[in-house]
C-alpha distance (Angstrom), angle and dihedral (degrees) to the residues before:
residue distance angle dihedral
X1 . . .
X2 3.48 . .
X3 4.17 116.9 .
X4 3.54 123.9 -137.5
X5 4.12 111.8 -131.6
X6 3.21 128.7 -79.5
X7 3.37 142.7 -155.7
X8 3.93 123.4 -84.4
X9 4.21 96.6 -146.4
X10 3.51 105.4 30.3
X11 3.86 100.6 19.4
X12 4.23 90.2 -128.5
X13 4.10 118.1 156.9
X14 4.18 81.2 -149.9
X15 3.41 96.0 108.5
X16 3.58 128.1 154.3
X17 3.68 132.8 -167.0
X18 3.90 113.1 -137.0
X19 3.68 140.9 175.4
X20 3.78 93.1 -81.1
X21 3.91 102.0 39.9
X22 4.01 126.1 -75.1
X23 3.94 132.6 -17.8
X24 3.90 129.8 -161.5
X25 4.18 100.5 -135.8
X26 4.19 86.4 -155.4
X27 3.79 103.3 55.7
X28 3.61 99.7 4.1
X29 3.94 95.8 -118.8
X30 3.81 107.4 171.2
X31 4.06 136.6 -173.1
X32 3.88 128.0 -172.1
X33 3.79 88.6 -127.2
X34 3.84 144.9 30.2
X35 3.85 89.1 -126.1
X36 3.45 106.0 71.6
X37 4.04 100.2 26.5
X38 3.48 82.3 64.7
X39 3.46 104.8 42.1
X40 4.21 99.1 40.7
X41 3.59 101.0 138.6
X42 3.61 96.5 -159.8
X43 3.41 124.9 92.8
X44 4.00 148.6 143.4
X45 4.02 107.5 -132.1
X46 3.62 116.4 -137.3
X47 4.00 95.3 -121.1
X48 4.12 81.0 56.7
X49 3.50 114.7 119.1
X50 3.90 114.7 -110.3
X51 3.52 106.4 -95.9
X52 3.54 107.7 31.0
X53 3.77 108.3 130.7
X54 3.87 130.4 -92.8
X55 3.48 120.4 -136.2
X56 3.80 120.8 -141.4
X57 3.29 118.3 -153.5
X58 4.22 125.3 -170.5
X59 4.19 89.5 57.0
X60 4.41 87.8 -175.5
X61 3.90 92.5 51.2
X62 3.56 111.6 125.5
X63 3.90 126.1 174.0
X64 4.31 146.0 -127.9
X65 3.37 122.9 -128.1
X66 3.94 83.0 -103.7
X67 4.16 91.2 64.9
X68 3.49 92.5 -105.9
X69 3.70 129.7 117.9
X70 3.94 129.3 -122.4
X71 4.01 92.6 -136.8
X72 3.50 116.3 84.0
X73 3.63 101.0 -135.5
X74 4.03 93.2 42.4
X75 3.50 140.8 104.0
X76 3.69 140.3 -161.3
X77 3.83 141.9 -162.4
X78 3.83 132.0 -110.0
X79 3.70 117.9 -145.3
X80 4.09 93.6 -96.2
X81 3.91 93.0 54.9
X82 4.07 91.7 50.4
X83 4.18 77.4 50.0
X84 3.92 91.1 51.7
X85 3.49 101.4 44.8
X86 3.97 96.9 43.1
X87 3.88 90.9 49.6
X88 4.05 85.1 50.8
X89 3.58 86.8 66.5
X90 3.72 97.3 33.8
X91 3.54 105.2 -107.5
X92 3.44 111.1 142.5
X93 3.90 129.4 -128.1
X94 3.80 109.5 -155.9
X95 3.62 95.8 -179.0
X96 3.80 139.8 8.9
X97 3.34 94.8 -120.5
X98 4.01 89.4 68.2
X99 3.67 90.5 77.1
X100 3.69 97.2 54.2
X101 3.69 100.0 64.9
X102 4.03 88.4 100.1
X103 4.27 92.8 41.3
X104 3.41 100.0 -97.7
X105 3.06 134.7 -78.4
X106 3.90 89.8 62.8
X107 3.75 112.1 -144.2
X108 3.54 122.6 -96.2
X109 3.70 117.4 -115.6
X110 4.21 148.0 63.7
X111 3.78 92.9 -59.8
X112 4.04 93.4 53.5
X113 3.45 90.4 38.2
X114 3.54 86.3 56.1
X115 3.87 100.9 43.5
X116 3.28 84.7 54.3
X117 4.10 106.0 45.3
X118 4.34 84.5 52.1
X119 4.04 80.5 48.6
X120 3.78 97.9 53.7
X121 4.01 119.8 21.6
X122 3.28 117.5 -168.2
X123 3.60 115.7 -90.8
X124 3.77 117.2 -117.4
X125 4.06 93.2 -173.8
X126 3.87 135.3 70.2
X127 3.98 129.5 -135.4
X128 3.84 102.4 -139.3
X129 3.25 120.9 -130.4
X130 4.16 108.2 -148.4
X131 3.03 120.2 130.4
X132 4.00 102.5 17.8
X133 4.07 95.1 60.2
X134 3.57 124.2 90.5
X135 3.99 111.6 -177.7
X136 3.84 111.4 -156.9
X137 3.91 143.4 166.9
X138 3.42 156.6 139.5
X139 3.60 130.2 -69.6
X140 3.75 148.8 -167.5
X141 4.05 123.0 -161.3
X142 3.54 91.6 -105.1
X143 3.65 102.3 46.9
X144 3.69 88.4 75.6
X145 3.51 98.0 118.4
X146 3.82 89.7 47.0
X147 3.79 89.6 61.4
X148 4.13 96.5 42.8
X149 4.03 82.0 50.7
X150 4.27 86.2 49.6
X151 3.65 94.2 53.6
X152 3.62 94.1 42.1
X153 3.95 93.5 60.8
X154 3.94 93.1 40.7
X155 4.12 112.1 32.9
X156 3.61 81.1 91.7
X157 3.66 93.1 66.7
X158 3.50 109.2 21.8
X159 4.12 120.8 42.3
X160 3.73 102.5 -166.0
X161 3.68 123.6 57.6
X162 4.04 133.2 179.8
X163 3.79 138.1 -177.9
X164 3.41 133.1 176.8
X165 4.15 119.2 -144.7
X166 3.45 124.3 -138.8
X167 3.60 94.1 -121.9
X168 4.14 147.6 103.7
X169 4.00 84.2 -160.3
X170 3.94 108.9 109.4
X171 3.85 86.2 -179.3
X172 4.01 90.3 48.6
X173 3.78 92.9 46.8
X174 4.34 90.2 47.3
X175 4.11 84.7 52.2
X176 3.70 92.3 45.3
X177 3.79 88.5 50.6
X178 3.66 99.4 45.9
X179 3.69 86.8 48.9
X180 3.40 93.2 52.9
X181 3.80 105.7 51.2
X182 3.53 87.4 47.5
X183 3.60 88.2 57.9
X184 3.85 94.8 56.0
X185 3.61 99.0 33.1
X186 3.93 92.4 118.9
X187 3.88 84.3 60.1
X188 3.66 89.4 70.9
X189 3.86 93.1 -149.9
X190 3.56 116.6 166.3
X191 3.84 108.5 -92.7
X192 3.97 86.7 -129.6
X193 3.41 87.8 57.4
X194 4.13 97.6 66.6
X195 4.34 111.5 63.5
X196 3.79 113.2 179.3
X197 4.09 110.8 -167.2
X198 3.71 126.8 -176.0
X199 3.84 132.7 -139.0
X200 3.99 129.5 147.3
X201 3.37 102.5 -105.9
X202 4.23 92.0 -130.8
X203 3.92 92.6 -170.9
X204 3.71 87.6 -71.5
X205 4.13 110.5 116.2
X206 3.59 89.1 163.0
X207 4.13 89.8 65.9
X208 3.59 92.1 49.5
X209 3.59 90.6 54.0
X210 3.60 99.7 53.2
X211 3.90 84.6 54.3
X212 3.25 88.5 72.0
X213 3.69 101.7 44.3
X214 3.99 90.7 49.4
X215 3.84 83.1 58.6
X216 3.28 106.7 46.8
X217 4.25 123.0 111.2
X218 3.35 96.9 -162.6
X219 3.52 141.8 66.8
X220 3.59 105.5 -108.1
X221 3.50 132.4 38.1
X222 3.84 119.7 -157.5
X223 4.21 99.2 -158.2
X224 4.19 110.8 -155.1
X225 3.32 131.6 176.4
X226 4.17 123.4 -138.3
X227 3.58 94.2 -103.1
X228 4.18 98.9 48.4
X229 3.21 123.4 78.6
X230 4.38 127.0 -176.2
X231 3.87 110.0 -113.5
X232 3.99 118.0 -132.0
X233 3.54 94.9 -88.6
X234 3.50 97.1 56.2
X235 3.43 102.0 42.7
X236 3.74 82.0 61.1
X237 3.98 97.1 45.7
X238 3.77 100.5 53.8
X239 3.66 96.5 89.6
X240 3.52 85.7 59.0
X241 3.37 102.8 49.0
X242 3.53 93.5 57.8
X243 3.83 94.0 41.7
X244 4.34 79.2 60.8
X245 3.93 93.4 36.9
X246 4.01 85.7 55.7
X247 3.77 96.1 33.2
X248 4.54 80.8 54.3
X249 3.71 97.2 34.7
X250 3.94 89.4 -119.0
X251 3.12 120.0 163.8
X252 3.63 105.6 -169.3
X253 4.06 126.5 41.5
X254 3.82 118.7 -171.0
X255 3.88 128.2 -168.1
X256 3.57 136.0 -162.6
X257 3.87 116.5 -97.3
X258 3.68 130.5 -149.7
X259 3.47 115.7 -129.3
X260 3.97 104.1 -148.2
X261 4.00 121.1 -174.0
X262 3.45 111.9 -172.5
X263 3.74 86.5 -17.1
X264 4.19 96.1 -52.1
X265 3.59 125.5 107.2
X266 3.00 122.7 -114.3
X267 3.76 147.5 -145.2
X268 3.92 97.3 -102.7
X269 4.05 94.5 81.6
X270 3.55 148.6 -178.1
X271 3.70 83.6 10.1
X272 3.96 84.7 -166.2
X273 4.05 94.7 -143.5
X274 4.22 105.0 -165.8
X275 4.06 81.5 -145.0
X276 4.15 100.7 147.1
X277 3.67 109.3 74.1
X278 3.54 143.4 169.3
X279 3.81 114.9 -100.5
X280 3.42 94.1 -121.7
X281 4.16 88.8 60.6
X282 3.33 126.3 107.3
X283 3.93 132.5 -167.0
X284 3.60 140.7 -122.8
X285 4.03 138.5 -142.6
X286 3.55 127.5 32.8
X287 3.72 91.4 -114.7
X288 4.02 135.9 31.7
X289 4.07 73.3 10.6
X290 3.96 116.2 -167.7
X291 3.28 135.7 -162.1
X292 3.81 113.3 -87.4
X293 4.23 87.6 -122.6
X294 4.33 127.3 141.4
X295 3.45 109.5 -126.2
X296 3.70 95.3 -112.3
X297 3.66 85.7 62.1
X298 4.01 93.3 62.2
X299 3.49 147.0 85.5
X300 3.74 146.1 -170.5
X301 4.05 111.2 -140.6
X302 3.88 118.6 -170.2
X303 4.01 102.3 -171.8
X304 3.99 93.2 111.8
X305 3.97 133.3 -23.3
X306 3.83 134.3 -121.4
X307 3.86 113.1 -110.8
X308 3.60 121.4 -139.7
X309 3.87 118.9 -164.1
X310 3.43 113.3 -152.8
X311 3.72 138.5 167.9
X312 3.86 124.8 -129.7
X313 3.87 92.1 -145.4
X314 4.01 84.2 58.5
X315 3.56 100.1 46.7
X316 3.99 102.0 80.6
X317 3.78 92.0 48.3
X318 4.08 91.8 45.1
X319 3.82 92.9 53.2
X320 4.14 82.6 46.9
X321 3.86 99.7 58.2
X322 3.95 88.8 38.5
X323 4.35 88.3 63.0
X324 3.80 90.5 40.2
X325 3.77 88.6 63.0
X326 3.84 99.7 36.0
X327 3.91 121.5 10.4
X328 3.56 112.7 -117.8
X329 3.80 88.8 19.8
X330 4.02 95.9 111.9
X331 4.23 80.7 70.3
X332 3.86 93.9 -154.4
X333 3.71 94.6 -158.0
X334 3.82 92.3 64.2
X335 3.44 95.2 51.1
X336 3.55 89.4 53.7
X337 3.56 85.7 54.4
X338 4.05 95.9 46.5
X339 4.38 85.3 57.8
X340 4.02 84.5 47.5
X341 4.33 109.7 87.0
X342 4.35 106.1 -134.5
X343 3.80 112.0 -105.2
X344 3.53 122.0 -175.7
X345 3.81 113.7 -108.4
C-alpha cells in the first residue's frame, strides 16, 4: 500500500499544498517546491537515540519574513521545527523566544546549525519531577496487572498516582484496590500516594478523565491509558517540560506517540497526544476526548514518546465501538494508517 508523504522534520502526513509549494500543518515545516520536500534525504528516525545528530542539508538557504526561502529548491524552518529537532537531541528550549534570536525561521544549513548547537548544549542534568506529577488513567477490572506494571516503571518519577475503574461496584473497586497495592508493595510508595475512584464508564471517556483531574494534588497530571507506556527518554524529560510549560504559562504539553501493532510501528505517527495538563484542566468529548485547551496555551515536546501497544486482531473492532458512540468516531483513515508499517519519507 502506497503512503501518502510525510513530513521531513517532524515525520507528519498533514501536509498541505500552498501557493508557494508544501506545508507541514503540525510543526509548520515548509519548502518552495514539492521536489525537494519530498525528496530531503536527511532525517532523524524515531527509534534513533536522542542525541544523534541531524544533518542539514541546503547550507546557502536563507529565509523571508514569511518562512520561506528565496531559492527554489530550498527550505526553511518555522519556530516549532527548530523546537522539534533541538529537543531530539536534548537541548532544551526554555522559552520561545530562544528560537527567534536569528528571525525565525532560522536558515537551514552548517552555519545555523552551528549558531544554534553553541546556543543550546546539550543538557547533561534532569529537572525532577516529584512532587508536581500526578500519573492517571483509565482502567478495566482486568487490566490490573497492566496498572501494577505502570506504576512500577514510573513511581520513580512521579509520587502520586490515580485511576478511575469502570465500575458502579464499591465492593469491586475495594478488591481491585487491595489487589493492587499488594501488587506494588515492593515499590514502597506511600499508601497516600495511590487513589482508586469508581465511575461506570457509560461510553463517556472524557468523564472518566476529568475524574481524575478533579482529584489530583498536584499541578500536573500526566493522563495514560493501560496499554501506553512512557519510553526512557520521556520518563526522564517530564520535569522539564513542565519547568518550560511553567516558565511559558502553558497549560497543555502534547507528545508524539508510537503507534505499535504487534510491536511495529506503524504508519499513523507522532500521534501528538496533549496528555500533561494542568490540574485545573478539564477535557472534552466522550470519545478521542481532548483537553479543553486554546492553542496559545499548547505545546509540542519531543524529549521521548508515549508507546501504545496494540493488537492488529483488535483494531477493526476498536474503530467499531468508537463510531457506535460518536459517528465518524471509528476515523477510517487512521485505521488504514494503523495496518500501514512507518517508512521514512
Amino acid at each position: 500500500m502506497l503512503q501518502p508523504p510525510r513530513c521531513p522534520v517532524c515525520f507528519s502526513l498533514e501536509l498541505k499544498t500552498i501557493e508557494h509549494g508544501t506545508l507541514c500543518t503540525d510543526c509548520e515545516f515548509c519548502a518552495d517546491t514539492p521536489k525537494p520536500f519530498s525528496e530531503w534525504a536527511s532525517h532523524v528516525h524515531p527509534f534513533q537515540e536522542a542525541g544523534d545528530t541531524v544533518r542539514i542539508p541546503n547550507p546557502n538557504s536563507w529565509h523571508t519574513k514569511f518562512g520561506f526561502t528565496k531559492t527554489a529548491d530550498g527550505c526553511s524552518y518555522s519556530a516549532r521545527a527548530v523546537q522539534i529537532i533541538l529537543e531530539r537531541q536534548r537541548r532544551f528550549i526554555k522559552t520561545q523566544s530562544c528560537t527567534g534570536f536569528l528571525g525565525l525561521p532560522i536558515p537551514l544549513g552548517r552555519w545555523g546549525e552551528t549558531i544554534v548547537t553553541l546556543l543550546f548544549p546539550k543538557n547533561t542534568t534532569y529537572i525532577k519531577a516529584q512532587g508536581k506529577l500526578t500519573i492517571g488513567g483509565i482502567c478495566r477490572a482486568q487490566e490490573l496487572d497492566d496498572i501494577a506494571e505502570l506504576i512500577r516503571q514510573t513511581h520513580g518519577t512521579a509520587t502520586h498516582f490515580i485511576f478511575v475503574l469502570d465500575t458502579d461496584s464499591a465492593k469491586e473497586k475495594s478488591a481491585f484496590e487491595t489487589n493492587l497495592r499488594e501488587k506494588i508493595a515492593d515499590t514502597q510508595l506511600d499508601p497516600k500516594g495511590l487513589v482508586i475512584k469508581n465511575r461506570a464508564l457509560n461510553s463517556d471517556f472524557g468523564a472518566q478523565r476529568n475524574i481524575i483531574q478533579e482529584s489530583a494534588q498536584t499541578d500536573w497530571v500526566l493522563q495514560l491509558d493501560c496499554d501506553e507506556r512512557p519510553d526512557k527518554n520521556l520518563l526522564d524529560g517530564l520535569g522539564f517540560a513542565i519547568a518550560k510549560a511553567d516558565a511559558l504559562s502553558l497549560d497543555s504539553i502534547g507528545f508524539p506517540r508510537k503507534n505499535l501493532v504487534d510491536g511495529a510501528l506503524t504508519a499513523h505517527y507522532p500521534d501528538v497526544q496533549f496528555r500533561l495538563n494542568r490540574q485545573c484542566i478539564r477535557y472534552k468529548k466522550p470519545v478521542h476526548e481532548t483537553a479543553d485547551v486554546p492553542w496559545h496555551k499548547q505545546s509540542y515536546c519531543w524529549l521521548g514518546h508515549i508507546e501504545h501497544r496494540l493488537e492488529h486482531s483488535r483494531l477493526k473492532t476498536r474503530s467499531e465501538k468508537y463510531e457506535k458512540i460518536t459517528e465518524g468516531a471509528g476515523k477510517p483513515v487512521i485505521l488504514q494508517r494503523l495496518l500501514m508499517p512507518f517508512k521514512l519519507p
